[in-house]
Steps between C-alpha positions, in 0.01 A plus 500: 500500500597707811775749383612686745517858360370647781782406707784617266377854447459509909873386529613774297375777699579293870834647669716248495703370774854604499735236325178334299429512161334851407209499272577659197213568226616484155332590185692448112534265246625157447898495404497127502408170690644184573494260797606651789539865382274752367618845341326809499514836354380721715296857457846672584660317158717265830573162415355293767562105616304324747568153599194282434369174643413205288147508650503894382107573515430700172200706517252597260248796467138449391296805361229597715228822494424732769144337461670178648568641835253353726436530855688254729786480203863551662694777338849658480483844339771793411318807493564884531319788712174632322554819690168460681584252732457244326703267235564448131610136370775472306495083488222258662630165584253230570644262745397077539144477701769333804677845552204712634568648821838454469789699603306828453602827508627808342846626412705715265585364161771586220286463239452889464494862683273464843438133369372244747452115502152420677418098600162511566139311486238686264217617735321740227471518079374720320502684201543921500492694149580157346831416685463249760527611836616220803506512875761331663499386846862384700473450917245837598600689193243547154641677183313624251705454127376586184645270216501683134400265262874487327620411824616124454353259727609152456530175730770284515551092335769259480781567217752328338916571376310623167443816655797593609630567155763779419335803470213400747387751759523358864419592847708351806550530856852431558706405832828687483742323750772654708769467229262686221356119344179552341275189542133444427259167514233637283405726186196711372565499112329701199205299375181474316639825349510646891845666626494472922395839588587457871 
């Protein structure tokens, strides 16, 4: 299945073109769902409906270990300075085998304080006073990132309406039109006991 993560995180941190649809992330719970509209509470306590497609893609997350990580995989992290130059993972996404080399790059995130979102190809593993430790590679640019083993790194599968249950953590990159419609094609919902932690 090619999911195209990758590209959805990238569109929220793009500048949009003026009069387009602005990327907005948003993080909450599931209010309710039906065709055609989805409701979501978000992190502020808001109320907010998007307008949904019938062909909505709905996501789902797969546990994964910092062991899993392997040279060559594709990657979209959020991660936080380690105040010697290097970084500290605060969520590993594993992206499809397809995505690699992909719209790389490096850019500031939401997610946290001095948070950035890295898309990158793992050049380097390895494992430093038993947390893993990654390089990441984008265009001419390597990071080094250590991952703690809480730290959740998951990968991504194909989902179903099941999981968008009341009460259901989800993670969306919404279009916000000129007129202040929210609108989305596609879902990352809480599963396998995982809440996104984009």
């Amino acid at each position: 299945m090619k999911t195209p993560i990758l590209a959805a995180l990238l569109a929220a941190a793009a500048l949009p073109a003026i009069a387009q649809p602005r990327p907005v992330p948003l993080r909450g719970e599931v209010e309710s769902f039906a065709p055609g509209t989805l409701n979501v509470t978000a992190r502020t306590g808001e109320t907010v409906a998007l307008e949904v497609p019938d062909t909505l893609e709905i996501v789902s997350m797969i546990p994964r270990a910092p062991a899993d990580i392997a040279v060559g995989d594709a990657v979209s992290t959020t991660a936080v300075p380690d105040g010697n130059g290097g970084l500290t993972a605060l969520q590993v996404s594993i992206l499809p085998a397809a995505m690699a080399g992909q719209n790389e790059g490096q850019r500031p995130w939401d997610a946290a304080p001095d948070s950035v979102m890295t898309n990158a190809t793992i050049s380097g593993v390895a494992t430093v006073n038993d947390d893993g430790q990654i390089t990441l590679k984008y265009g001419d640019e390597t990071v080094t990132m250590t991952v703690p083993a809480h730290v959740p790194v998951i990968s991504f599968g194909p989902g179903d309406a099941d999981l968008l249950a009341p009460g259901a953590d989800v993670f969306i990159i919404a279009m916000q039109a000129e007129d202040g419609t929210l609108s989305t094609n596609r879902v990352i919902a809480e599963s396998n006991g995982i809440k996104p932690p984009m």
